[in-house]
Residue frames as a rotation matrix with the C-alpha (Angstrom) as fourth column:
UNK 1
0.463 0.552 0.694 -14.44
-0.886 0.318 0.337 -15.40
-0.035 -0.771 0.636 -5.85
UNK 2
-0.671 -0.578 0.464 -13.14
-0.652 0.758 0.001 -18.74
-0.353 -0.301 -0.886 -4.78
UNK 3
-0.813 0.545 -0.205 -14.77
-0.122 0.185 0.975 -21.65
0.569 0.818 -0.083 -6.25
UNK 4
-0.917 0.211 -0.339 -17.04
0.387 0.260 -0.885 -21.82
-0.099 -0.942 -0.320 -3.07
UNK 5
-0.458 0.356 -0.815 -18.06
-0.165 -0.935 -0.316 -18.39
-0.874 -0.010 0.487 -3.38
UNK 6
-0.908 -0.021 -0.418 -18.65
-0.418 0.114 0.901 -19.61
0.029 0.993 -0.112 -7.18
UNK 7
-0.722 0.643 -0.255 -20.98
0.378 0.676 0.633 -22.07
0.580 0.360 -0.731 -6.64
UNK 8
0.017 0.796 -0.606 -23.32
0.802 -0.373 -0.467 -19.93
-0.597 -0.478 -0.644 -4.00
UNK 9
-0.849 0.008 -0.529 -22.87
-0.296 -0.836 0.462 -17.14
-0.439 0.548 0.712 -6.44
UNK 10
-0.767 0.432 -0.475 -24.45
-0.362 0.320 0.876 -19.29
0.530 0.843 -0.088 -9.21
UNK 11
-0.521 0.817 -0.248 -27.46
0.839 0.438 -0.323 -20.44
-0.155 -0.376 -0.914 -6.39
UNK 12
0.095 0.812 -0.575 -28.52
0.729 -0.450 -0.515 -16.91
-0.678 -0.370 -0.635 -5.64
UNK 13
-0.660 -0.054 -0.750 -28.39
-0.621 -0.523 0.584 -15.60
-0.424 0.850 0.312 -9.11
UNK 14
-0.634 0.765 0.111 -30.92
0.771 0.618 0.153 -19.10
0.049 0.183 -0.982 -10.13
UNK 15
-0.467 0.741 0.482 -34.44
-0.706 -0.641 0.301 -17.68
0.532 -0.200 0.823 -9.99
UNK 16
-0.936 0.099 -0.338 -35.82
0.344 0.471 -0.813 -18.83
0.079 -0.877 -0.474 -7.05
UNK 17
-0.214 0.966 0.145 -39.75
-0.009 -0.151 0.989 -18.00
0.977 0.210 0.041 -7.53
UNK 18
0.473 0.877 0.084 -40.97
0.105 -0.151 0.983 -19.05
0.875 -0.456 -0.164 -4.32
UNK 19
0.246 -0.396 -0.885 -38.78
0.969 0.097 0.226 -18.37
-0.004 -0.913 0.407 -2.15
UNK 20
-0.600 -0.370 0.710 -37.47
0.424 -0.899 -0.110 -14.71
0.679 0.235 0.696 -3.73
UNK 21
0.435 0.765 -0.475 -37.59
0.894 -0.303 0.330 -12.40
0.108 -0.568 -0.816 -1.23
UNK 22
0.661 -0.419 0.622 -36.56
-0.127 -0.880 -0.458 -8.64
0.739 0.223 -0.635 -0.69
UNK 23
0.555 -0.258 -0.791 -33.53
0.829 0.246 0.502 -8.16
0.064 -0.934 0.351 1.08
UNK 24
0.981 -0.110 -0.161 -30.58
-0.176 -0.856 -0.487 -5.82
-0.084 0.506 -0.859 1.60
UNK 25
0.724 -0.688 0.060 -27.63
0.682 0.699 -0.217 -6.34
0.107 0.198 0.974 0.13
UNK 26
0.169 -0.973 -0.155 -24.16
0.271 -0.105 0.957 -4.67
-0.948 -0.204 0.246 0.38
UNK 27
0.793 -0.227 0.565 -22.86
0.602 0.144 -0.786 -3.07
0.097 0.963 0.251 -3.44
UNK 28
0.137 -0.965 -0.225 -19.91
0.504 -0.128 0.854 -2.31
-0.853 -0.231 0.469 -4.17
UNK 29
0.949 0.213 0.231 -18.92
0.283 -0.259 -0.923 0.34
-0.137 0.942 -0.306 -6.88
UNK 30
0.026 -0.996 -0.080 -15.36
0.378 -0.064 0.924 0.84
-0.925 -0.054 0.375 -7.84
UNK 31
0.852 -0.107 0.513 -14.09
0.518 0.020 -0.855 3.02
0.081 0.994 0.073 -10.65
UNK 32
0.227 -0.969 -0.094 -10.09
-0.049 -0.108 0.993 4.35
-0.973 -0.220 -0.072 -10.97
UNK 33
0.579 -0.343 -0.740 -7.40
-0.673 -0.713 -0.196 4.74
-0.460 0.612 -0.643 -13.48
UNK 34
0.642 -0.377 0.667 -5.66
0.231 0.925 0.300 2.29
-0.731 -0.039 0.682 -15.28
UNK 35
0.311 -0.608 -0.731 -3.03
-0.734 -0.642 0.223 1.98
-0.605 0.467 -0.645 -17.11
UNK 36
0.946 0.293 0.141 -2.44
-0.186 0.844 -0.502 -0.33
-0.266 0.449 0.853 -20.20
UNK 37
-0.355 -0.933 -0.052 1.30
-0.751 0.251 0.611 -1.97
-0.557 0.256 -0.790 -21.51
UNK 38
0.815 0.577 -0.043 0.84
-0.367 0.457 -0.810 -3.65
-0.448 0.677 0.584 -24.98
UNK 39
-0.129 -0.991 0.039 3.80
-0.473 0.096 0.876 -5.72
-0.871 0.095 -0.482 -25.22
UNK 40
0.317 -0.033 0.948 5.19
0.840 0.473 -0.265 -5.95
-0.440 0.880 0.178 -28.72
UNK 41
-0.647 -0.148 0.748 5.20
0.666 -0.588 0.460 -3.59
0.372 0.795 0.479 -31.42
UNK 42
0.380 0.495 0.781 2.89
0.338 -0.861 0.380 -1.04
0.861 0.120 -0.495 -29.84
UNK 43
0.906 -0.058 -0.419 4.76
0.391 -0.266 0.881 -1.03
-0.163 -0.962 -0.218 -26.51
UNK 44
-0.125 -0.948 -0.292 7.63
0.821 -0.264 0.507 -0.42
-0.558 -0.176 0.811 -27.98
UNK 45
-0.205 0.372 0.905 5.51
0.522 -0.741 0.422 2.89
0.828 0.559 -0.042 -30.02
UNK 46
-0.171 0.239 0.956 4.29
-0.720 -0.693 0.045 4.14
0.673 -0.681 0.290 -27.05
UNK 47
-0.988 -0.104 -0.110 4.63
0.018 0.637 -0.771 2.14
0.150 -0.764 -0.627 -23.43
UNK 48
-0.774 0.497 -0.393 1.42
0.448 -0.011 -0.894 3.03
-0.448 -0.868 -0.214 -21.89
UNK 49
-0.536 0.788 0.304 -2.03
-0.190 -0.464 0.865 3.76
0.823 0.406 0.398 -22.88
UNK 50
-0.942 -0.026 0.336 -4.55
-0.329 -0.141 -0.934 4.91
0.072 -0.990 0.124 -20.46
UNK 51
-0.523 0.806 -0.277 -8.06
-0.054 0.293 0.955 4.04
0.851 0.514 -0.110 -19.03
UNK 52
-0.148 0.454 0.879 -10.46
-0.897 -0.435 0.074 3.41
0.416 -0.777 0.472 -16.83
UNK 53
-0.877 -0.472 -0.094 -10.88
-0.180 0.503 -0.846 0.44
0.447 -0.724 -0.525 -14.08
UNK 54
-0.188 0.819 0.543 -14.42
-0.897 -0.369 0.245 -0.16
0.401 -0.440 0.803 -13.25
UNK 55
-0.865 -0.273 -0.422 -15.95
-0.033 0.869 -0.494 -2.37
0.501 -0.413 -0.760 -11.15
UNK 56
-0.249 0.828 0.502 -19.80
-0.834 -0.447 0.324 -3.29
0.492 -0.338 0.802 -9.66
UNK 57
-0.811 -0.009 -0.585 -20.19
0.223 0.920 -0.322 -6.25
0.542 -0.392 -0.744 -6.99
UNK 58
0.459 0.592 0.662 -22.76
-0.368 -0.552 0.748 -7.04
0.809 -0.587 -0.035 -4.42
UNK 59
-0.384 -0.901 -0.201 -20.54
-0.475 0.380 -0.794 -7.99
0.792 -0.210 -0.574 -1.52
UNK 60
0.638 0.733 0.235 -22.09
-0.513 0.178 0.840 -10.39
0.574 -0.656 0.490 1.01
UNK 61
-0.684 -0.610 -0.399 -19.25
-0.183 0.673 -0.716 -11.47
0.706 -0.417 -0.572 3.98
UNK 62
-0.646 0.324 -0.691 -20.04
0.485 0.874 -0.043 -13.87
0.589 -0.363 -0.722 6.69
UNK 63
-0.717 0.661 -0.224 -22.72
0.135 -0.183 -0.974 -11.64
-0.684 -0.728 0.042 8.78
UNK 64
-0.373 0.710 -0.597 -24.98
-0.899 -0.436 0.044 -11.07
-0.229 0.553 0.801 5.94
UNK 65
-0.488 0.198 -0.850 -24.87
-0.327 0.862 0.388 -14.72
0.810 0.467 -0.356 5.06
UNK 66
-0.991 0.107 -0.080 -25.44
0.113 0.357 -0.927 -15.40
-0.071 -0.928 -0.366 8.99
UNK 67
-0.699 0.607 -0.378 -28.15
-0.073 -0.587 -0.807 -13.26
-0.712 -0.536 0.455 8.89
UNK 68
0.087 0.924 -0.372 -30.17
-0.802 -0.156 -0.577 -14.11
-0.591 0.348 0.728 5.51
UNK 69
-0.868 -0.496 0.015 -29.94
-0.424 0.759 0.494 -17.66
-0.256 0.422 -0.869 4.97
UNK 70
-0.224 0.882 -0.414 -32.84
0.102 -0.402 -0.910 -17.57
-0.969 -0.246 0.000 4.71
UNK 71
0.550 0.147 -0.822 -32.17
-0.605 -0.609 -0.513 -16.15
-0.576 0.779 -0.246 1.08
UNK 72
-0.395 -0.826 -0.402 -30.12
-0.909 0.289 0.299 -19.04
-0.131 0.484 -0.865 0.23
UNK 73
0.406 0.860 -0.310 -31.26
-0.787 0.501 0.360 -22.01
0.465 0.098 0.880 -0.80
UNK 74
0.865 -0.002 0.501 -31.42
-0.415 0.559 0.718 -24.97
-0.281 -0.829 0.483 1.69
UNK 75
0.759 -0.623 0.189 -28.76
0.620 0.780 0.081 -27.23
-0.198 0.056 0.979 -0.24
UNK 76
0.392 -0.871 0.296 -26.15
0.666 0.047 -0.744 -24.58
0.634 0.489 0.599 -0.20
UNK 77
0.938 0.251 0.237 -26.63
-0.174 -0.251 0.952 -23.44
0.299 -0.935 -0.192 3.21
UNK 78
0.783 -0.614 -0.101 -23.86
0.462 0.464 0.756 -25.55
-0.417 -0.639 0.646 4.34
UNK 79
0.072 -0.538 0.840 -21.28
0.839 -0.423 -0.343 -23.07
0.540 0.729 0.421 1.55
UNK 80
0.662 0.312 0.682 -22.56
-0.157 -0.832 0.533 -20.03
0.733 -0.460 -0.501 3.44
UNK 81
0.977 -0.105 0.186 -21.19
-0.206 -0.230 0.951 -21.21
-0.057 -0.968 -0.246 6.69
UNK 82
0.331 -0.911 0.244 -17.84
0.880 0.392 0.268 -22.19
-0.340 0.126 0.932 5.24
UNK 83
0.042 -0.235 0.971 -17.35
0.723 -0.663 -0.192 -18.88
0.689 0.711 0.142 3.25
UNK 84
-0.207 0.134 -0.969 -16.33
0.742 -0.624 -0.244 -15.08
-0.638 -0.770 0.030 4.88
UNK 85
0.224 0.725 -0.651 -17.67
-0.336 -0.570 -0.750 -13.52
-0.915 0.387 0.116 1.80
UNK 86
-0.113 0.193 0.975 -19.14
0.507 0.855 -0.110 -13.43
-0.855 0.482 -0.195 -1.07
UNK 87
-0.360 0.082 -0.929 -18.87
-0.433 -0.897 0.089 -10.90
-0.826 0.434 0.359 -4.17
UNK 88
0.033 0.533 0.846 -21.66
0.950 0.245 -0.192 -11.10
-0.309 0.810 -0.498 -7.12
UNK 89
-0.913 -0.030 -0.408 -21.18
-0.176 -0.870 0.460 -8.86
-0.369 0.491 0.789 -10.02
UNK 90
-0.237 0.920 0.311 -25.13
0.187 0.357 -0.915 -8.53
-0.953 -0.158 -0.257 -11.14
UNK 91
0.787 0.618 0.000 -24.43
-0.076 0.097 -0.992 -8.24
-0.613 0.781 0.123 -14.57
UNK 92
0.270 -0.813 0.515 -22.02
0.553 0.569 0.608 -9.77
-0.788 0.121 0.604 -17.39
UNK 93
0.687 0.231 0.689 -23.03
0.628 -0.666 -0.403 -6.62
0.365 0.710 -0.603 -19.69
UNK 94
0.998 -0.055 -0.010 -20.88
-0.053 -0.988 0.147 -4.50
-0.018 -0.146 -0.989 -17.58
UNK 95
0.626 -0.780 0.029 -17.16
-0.127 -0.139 -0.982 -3.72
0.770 0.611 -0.186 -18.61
UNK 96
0.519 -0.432 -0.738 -14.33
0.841 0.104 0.530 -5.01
-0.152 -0.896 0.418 -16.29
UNK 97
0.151 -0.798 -0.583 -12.34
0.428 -0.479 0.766 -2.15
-0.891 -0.365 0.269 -18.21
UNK 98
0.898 0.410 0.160 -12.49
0.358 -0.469 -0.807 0.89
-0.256 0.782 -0.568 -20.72
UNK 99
-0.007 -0.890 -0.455 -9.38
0.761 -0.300 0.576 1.86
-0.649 -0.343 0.679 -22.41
UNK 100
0.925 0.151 0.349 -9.61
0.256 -0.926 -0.278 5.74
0.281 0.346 -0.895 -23.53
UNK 101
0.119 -0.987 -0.111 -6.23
0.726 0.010 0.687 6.52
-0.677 -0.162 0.718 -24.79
UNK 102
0.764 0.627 -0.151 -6.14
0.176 -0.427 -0.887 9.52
-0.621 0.651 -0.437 -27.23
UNK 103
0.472 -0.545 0.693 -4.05
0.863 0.126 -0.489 9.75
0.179 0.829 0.530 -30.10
UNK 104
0.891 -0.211 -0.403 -1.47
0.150 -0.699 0.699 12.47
-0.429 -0.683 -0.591 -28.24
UNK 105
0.046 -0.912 -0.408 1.54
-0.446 -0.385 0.808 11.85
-0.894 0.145 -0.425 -30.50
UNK 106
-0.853 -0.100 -0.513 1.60
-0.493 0.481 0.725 8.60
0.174 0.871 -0.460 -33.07
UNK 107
-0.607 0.504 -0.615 -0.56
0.536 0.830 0.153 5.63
0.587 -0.237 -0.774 -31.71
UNK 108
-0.588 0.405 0.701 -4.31
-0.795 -0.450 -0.407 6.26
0.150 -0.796 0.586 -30.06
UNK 109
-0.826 0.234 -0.512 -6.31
-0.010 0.903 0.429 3.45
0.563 0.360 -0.744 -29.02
UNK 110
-0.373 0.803 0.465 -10.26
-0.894 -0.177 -0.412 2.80
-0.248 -0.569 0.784 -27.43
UNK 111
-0.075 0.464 -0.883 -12.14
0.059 0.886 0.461 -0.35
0.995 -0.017 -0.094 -26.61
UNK 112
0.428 0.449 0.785 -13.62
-0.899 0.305 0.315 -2.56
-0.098 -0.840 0.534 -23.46
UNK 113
-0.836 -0.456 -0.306 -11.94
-0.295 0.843 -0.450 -5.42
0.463 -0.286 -0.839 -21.80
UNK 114
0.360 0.887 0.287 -15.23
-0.810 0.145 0.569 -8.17
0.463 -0.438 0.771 -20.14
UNK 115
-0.919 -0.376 0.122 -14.97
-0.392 0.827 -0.403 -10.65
0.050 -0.418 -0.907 -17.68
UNK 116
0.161 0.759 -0.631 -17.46
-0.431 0.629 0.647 -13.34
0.888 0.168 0.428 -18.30
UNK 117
0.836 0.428 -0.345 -15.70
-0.096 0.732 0.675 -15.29
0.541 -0.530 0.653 -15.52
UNK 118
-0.225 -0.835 0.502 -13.30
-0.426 -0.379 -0.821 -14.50
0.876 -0.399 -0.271 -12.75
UNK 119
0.449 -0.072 -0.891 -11.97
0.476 0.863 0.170 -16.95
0.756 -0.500 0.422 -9.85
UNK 120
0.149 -0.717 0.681 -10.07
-0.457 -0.661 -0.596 -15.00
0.877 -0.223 -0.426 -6.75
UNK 121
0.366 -0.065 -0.928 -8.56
0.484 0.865 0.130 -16.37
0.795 -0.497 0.348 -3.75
UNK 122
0.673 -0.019 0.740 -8.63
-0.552 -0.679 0.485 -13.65
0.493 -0.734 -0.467 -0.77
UNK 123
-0.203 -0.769 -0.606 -4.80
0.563 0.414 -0.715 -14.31
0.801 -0.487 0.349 1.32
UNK 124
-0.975 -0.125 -0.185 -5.62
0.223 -0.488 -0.844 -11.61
0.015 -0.864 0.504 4.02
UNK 125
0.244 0.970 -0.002 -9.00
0.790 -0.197 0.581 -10.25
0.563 -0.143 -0.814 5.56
UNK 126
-0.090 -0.347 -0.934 -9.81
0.926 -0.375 0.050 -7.79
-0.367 -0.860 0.355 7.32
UNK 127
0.522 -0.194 -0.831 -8.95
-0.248 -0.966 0.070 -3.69
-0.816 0.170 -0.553 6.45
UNK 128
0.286 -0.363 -0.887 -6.72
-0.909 -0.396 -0.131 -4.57
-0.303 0.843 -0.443 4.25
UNK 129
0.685 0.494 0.535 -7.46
-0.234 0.845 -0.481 -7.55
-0.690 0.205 0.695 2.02
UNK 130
-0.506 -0.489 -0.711 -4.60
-0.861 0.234 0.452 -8.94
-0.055 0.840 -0.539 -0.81
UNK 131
0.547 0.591 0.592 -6.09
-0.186 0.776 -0.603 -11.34
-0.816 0.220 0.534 -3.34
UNK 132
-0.852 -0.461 -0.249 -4.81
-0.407 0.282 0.869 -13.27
-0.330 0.842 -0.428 -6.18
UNK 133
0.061 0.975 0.213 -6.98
-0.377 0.220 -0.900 -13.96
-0.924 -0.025 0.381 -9.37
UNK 134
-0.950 -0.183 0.252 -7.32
0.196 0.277 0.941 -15.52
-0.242 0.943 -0.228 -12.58
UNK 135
0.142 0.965 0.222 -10.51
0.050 0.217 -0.975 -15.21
-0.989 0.150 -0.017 -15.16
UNK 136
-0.460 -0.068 0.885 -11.44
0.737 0.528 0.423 -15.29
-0.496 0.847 -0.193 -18.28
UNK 137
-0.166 0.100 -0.981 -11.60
-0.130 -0.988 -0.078 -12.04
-0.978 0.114 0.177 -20.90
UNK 138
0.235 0.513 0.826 -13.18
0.929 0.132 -0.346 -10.48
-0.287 0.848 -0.445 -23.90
UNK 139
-0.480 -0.733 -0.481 -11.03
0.531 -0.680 0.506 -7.64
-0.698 -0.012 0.716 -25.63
UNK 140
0.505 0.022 0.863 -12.12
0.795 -0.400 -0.455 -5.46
0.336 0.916 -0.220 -28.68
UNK 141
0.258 -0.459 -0.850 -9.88
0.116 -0.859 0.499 -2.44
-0.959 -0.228 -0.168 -28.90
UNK 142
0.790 0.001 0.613 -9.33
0.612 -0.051 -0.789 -0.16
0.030 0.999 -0.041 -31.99
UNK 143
0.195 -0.736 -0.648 -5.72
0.703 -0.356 0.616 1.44
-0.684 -0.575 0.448 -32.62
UNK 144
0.953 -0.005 0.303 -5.29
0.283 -0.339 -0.897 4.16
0.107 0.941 -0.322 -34.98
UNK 145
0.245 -0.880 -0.406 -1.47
0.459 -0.264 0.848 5.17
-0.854 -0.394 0.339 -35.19
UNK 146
0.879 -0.184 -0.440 0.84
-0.475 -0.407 -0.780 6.92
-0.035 0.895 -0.445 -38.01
UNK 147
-0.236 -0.852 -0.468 3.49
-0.888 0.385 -0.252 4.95
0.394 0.356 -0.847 -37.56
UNK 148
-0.859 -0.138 0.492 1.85
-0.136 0.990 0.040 1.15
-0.493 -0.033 -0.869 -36.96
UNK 149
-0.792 0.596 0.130 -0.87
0.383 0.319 0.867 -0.66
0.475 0.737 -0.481 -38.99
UNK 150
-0.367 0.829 0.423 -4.62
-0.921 -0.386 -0.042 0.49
0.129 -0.405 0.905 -37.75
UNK 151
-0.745 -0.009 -0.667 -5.77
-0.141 0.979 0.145 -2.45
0.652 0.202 -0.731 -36.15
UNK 152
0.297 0.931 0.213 -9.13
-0.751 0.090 0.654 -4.03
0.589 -0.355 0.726 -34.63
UNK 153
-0.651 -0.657 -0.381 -8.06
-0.500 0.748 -0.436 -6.21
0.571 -0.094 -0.815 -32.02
UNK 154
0.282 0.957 -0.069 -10.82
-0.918 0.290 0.271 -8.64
0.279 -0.013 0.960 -30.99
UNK 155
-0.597 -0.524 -0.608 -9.48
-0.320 0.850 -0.419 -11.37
0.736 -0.055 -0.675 -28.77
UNK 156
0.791 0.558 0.251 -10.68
-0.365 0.101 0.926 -13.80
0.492 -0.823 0.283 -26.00
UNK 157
0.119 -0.726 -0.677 -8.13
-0.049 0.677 -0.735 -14.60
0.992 0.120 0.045 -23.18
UNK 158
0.750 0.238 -0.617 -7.27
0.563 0.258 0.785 -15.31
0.346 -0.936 0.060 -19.32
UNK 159
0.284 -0.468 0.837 -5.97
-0.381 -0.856 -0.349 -13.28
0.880 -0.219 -0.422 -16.76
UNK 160
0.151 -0.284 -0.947 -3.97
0.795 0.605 -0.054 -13.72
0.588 -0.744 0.317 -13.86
UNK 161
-0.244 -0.380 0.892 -3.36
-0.051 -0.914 -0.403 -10.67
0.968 -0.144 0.204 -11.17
UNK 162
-0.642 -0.239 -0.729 -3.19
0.745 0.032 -0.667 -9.49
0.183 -0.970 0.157 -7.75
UNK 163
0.064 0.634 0.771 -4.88
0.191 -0.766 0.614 -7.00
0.980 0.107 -0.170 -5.76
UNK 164
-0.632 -0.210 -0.746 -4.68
0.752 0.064 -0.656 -5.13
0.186 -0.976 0.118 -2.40
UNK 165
-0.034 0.860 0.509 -8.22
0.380 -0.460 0.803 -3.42
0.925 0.221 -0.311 -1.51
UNK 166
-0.950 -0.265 -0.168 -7.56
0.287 -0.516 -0.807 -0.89
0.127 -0.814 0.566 1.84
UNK 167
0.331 0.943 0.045 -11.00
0.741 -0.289 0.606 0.00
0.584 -0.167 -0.794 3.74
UNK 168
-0.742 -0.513 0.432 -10.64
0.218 -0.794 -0.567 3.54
0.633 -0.327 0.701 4.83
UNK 169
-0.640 0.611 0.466 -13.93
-0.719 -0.262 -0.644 3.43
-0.272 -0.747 0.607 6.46
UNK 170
-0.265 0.644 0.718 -17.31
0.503 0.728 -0.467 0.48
-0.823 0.237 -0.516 6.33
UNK 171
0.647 0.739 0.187 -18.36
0.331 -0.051 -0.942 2.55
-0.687 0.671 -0.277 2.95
UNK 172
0.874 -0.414 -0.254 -15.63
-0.453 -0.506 -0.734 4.04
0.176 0.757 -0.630 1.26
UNK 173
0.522 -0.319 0.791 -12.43
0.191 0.947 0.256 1.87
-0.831 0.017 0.556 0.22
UNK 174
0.383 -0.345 -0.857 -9.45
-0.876 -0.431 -0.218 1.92
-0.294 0.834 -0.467 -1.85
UNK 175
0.358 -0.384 0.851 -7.47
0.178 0.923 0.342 -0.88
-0.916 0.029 0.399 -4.26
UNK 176
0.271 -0.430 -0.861 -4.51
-0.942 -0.303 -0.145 -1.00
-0.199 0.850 -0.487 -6.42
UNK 177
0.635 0.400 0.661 -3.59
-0.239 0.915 -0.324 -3.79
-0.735 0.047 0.676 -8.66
UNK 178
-0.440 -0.527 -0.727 -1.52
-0.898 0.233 0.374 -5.25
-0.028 0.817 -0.576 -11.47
UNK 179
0.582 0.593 0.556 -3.46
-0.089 0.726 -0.682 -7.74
-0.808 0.347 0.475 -13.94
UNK 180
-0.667 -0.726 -0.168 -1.04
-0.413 0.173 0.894 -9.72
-0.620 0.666 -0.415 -16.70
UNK 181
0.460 0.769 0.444 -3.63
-0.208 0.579 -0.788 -11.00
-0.863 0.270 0.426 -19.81
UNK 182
-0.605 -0.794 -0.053 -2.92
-0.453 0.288 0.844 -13.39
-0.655 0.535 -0.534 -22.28
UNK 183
0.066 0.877 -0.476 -4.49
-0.668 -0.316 -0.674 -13.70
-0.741 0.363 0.565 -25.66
UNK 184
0.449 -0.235 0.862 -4.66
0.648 0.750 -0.133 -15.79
-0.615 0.618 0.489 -28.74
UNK 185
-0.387 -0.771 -0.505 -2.07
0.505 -0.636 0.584 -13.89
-0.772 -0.029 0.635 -30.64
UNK 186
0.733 0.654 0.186 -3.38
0.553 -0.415 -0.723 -11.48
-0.396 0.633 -0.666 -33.14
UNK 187
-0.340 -0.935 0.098 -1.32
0.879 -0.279 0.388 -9.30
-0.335 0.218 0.917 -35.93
UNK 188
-0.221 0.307 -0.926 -1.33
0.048 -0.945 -0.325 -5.81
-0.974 -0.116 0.194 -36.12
UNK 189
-0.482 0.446 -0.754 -3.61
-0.812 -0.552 0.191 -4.55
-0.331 0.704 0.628 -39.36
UNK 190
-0.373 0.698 -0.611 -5.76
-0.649 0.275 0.710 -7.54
0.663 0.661 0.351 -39.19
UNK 191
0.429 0.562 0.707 -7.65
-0.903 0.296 0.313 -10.27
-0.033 -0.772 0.635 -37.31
UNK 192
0.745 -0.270 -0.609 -5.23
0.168 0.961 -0.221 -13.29
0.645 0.062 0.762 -38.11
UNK 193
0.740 -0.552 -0.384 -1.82
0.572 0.217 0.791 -14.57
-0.353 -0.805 0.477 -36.45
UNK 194
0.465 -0.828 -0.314 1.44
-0.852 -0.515 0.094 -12.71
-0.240 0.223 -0.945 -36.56
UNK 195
0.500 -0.529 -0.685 4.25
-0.258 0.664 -0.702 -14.66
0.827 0.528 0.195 -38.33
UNK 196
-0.572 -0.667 -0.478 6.25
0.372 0.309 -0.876 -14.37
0.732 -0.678 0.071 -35.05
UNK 197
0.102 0.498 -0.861 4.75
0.958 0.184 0.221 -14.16
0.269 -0.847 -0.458 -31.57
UNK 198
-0.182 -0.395 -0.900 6.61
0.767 -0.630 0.122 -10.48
-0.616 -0.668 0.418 -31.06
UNK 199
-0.971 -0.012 0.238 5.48
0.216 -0.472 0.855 -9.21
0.102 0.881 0.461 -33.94
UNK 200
-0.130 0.987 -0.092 1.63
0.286 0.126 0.950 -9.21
0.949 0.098 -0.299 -32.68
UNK 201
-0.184 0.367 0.912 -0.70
-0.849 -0.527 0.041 -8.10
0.496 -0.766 0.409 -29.84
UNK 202
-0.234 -0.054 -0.971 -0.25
0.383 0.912 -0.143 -11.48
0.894 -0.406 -0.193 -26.97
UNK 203
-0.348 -0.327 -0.879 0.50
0.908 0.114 -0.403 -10.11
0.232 -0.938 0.257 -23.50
UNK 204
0.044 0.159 0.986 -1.34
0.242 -0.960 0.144 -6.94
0.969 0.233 -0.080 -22.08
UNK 205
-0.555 -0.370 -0.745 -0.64
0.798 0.015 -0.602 -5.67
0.234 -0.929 0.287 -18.57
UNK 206
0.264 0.649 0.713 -2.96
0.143 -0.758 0.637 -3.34
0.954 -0.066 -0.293 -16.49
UNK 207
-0.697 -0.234 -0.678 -1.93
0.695 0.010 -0.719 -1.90
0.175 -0.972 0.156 -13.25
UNK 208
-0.193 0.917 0.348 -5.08
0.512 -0.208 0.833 0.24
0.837 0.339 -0.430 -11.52
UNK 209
-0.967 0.194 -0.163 -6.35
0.071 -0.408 -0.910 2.10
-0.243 -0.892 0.381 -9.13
UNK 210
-0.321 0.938 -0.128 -9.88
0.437 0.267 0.859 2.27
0.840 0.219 -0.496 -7.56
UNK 211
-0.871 0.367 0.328 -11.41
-0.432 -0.252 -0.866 4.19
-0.235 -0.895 0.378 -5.10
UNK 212
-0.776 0.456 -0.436 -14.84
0.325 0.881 0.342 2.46
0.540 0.124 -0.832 -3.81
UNK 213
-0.820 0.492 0.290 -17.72
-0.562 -0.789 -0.250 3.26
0.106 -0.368 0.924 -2.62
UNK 214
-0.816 0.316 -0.484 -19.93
0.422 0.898 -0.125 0.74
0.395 -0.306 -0.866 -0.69
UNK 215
-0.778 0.625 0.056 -24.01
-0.628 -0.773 -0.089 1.40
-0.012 -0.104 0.995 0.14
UNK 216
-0.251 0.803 0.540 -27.21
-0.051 0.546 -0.836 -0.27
-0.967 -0.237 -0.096 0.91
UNK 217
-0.732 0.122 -0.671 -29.26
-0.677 -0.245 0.694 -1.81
-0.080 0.962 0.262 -1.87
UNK 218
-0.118 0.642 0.758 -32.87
-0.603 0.560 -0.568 -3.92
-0.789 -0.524 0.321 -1.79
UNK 219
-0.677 -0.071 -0.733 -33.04
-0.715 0.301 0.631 -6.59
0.176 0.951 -0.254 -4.12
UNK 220
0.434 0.738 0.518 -34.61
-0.871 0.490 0.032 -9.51
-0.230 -0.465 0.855 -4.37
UNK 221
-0.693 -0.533 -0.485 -33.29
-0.651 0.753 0.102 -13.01
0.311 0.386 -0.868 -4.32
C-alpha cells in the first residue's frame, strides 16, 4: 500500500467500539509457486530452491470506500477520497512465503519468510495493475546439505520488488513477480557474520506466481 493507503489501513484496523459495524468487504486470496536464489555459497550448490507464494488481503478500491464511509472514521474520510484502493492483510501471523525445497541431490532447505510491513506504489490500474514495493521481512529457514554447513538462518531484512497482477475476470486474477531481499549477513553453520560478505547468506531473490481468487466476506469494522 502507499503510505495513504497506510495510514487508513491503520484507522480501520483501530477498534472502533461504537461505531463497528458489519459490512462487506472484498478478500483477496493468492497462493502460487515461487522460486528462491540464495546468492553465495548455496547458489552456487544448487541455484534454485522452491516454494510457495501466499498471500491474504481485504481489497477495498474507490467504490467500496464511496460506498462505506461510513465505516471509516470521520478524520480520515478525506484519505478515502484521495485513494483508488486499499489492500489490508488481516493478520501479521500469516506467512508472506513458505519455502519447501526437498533435499533432491546435496542441499534441502524449509522455513517462512513474514512481512510485518510492506509499502507499494500501484503505476497502472485497471485489468492489469504493475506495482513496485519495498517492506520489511522476517526469515527463519533451515538448510540441511552434504556438501555445505547445516545452517539455521534467522534474519530480519527489507525487500524491494515488482509485480504485475492480470484480472481475468472481477473474482479470479493472476500475478507474477520478482522480489530482491536483503539481510543482515549471516554465515553458513551458525547465527554470526561471515568473514567476507560472499561467503554468507545476504541477498535472496524470489520470482512467483499467483493465481487469485477474490469473494465476498462480512466483517466488522
Amino acid at each position: 500500500m502507499n503510505p495513504r493507503s497506510f495510514v487508513l489501513s491503520c484507522a480501520l484496523l483501530l477498534p472502533q467500539v461504537a461505531l463497528a459495524q458489519r459490512v462487506e468487504v472484498p478478500v483477496d486470496v493468492g497462493v502460487g509457486p515461487a522460486a528462491f536464489l540464495f546468492f553465495g555459497p548455496i547458489f552456487e550448490d544448487q541455484p534454485v530452491h522452491t516454494g510457495l507464494k501466499l498471500s491474504v488481503e481485504a481489497v477495498l478500491d474507490k467504490d467500496w470506500l464511496r460506498k462505506n464511509q461510513r465505516a471509516i472514521p470521520t478524520r480520515y474520510r478525506k484519505y478515502a477520497r484521495s485513494l483508488n484502493e486499499v489492500r489490508i492483510s488481516p493478520s501479521l501471523l500469516i506467512p508472506d512465503a513458505l519455502i519447501v525445497s526437498p533435499k533432491l541431490r546435496d542441499t534441502g532447505m524449509y522455513g517462512a519468510t513474514w512481512k510485518p510491513l510492506a509499502l507499494t506504489l500501484p503505476l497502472s490500474s485497471g485489468p492489469a495493475r504493475l506495482a513496485v514495493g519495498t517492506g520489511l521481512l522476517l526469515t527463519y529457514a533451515y538448510m540441511h546439505s552434504s556438501t555445505l554447513p547445516s545452517t539455521h538462518f534467522l534474519r530480519p531484512g527489507a525487500e524491494l520488488g515488482v509485480e504485475l497482477e492480470l484480472a481475468l475476470s472481477q473474482s479470479f486474477l493472476v500475478s507474477l513477480g520478482w522480489e530482491s531481499a536483503l539481510y543482515i549477513p549471516q554465515e553458513l553453520g551458525g547465527l554470526g557474520l561471515p568473514d567476507r560478505l560472499r561467503d554468507g547468506i545476504f541477498h535472496v531473490g524470489q520470482a512467483y506466481l499467483q493465481l487469485h481468487v477474490r469473494f465476498p466476506y462480512t466483517t466488522r469494522l
